[in-house]
ROVEX-745573 format. One record per residue (C-alpha): residue number from 0; residue in three letters; x, y, z. Coordinates in nm, 2 decimals. Example, Ala and Ser with C-alpha at 12.3 -4.5 7.8 and 13.67 -1.06 7.14 Angstrom:
// ROVEX-745573
[0,ALA,[1.23,-0.45,0.78]]
[1,SER,[1.37,-0.11,0.71]]
***
This chain:
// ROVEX-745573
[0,UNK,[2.38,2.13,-0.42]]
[1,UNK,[2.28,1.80,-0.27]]
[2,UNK,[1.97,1.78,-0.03]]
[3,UNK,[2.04,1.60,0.28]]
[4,UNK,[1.84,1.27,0.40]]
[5,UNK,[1.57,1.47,0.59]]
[6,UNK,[1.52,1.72,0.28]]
[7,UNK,[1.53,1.42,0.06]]
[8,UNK,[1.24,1.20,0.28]]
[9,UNK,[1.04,1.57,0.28]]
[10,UNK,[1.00,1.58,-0.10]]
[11,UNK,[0.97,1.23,-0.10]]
[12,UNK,[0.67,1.21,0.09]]
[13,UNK,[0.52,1.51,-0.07]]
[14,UNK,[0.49,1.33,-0.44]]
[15,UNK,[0.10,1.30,-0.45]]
[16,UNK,[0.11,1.06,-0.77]]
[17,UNK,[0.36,0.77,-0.75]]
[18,UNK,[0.22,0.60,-1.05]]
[19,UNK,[0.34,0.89,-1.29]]
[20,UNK,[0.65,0.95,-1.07]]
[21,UNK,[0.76,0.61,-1.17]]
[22,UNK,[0.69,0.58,-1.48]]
[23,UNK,[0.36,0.30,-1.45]]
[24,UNK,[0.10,0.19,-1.64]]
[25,UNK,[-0.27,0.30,-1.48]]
[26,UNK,[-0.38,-0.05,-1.61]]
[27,UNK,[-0.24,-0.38,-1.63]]
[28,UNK,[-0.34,-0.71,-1.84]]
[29,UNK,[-0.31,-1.04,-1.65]]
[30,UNK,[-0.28,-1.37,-1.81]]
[31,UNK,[-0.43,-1.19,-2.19]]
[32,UNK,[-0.78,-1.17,-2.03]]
[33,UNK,[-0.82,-0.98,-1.67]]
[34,UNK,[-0.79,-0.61,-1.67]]
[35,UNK,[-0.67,-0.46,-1.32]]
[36,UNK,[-0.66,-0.07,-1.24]]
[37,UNK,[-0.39,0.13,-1.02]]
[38,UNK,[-0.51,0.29,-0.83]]
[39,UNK,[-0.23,0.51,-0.58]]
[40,UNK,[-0.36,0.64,-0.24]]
[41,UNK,[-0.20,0.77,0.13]]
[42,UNK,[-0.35,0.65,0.47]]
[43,UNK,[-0.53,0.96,0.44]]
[44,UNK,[-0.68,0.89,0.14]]
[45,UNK,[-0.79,0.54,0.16]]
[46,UNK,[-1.20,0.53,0.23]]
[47,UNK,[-1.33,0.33,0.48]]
[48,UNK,[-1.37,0.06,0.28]]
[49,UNK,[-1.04,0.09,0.08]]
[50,UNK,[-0.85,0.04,0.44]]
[51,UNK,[-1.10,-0.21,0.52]]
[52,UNK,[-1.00,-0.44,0.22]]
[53,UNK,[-0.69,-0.34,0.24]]
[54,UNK,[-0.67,-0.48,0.57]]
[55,UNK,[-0.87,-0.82,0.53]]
[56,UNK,[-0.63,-0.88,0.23]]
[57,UNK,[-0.30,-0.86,0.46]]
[58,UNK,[-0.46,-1.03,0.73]]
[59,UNK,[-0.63,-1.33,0.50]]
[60,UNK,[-0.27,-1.35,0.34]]
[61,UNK,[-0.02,-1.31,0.67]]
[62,UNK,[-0.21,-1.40,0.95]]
[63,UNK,[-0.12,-1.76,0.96]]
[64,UNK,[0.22,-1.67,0.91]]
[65,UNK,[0.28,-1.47,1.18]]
[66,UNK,[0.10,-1.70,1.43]]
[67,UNK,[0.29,-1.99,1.34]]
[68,UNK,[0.62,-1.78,1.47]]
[69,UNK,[0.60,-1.73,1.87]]
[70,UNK,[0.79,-1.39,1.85]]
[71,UNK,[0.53,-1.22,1.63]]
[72,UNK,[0.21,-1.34,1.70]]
[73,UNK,[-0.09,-1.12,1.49]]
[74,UNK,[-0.25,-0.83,1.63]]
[75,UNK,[-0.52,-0.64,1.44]]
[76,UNK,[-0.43,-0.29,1.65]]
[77,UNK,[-0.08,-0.32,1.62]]
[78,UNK,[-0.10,-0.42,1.24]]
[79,UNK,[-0.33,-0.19,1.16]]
[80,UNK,[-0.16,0.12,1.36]]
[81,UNK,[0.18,-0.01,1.11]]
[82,UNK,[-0.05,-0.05,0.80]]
[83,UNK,[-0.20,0.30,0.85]]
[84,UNK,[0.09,0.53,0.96]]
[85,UNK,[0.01,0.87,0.85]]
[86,UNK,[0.35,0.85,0.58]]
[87,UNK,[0.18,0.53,0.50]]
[88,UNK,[0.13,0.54,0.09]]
[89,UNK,[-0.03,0.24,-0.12]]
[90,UNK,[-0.03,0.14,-0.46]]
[91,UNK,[-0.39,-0.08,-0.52]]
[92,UNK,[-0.47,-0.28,-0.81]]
[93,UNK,[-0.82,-0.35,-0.82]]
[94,UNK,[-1.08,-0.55,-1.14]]
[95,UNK,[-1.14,-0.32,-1.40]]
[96,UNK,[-1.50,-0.54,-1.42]]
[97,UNK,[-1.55,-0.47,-1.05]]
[98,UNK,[-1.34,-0.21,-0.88]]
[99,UNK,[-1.49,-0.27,-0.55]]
[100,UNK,[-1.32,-0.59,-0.55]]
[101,UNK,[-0.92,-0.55,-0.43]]
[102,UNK,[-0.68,-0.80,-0.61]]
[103,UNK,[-0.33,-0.68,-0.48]]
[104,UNK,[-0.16,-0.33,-0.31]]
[105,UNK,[0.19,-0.24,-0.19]]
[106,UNK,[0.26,0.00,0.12]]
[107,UNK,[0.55,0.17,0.14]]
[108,UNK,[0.68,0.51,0.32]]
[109,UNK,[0.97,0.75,0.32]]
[110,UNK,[1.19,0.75,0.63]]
[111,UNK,[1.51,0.72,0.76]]
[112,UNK,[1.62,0.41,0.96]]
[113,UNK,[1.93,0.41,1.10]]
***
């Protein structure tokens, strides 16, 4: 029996570890010499200061883009409101040599668009 798209976005957003759900590596090797950790985490679980380099990473990185388009135009509330939905879930690769220090993340969530 097939589950049907709300059944399907349910279980989908129940999978507490999307690294081993997909088959990735905890750790990855840049360039033969910098070792970065995975790290995967929900709006619910980021700390304080995970959402807060998460945030300073999309804005230091986007910012400029959206301001140079009249139609968007940044906005820290707005963004972050997006960023941070509660069926928000991020993958973040931080330095193994200093895992306070975010390199990269990817935010996705489970839910139907039609």
């Amino acid at each position: 029996e097939s589950l049907d798209e709300t059944e399907l976005i349910k279980y989908a957003n129940s999978i507490t570890d999307y690294i081993a759900v997909c088959g990735l590596s905890p750790s990855l090797l840049v360039d033969g010499q910098h070792q970065l950790l995975l790290s995967c985490k929900t709006s619910h679980t980021l700390s304080p200061s995970e959402k807060s380099m998460v945030f300073d990473l999309l804005k230091n990185n986007m910012k400029d883009s959206y301001d140079a388009e009249p139609q968007w135009k940044w906005n820290d509330a707005e963004k972050s409101s997006e960023l941070f939905h509660k069926n928000s879930k991020f993958l973040l690769y931080f330095e193994s040599e200093n895992p306070h220090n975010l390199v990269a993340f990817s935010t996705f969530r489970f839910e139907w668009d039609d």
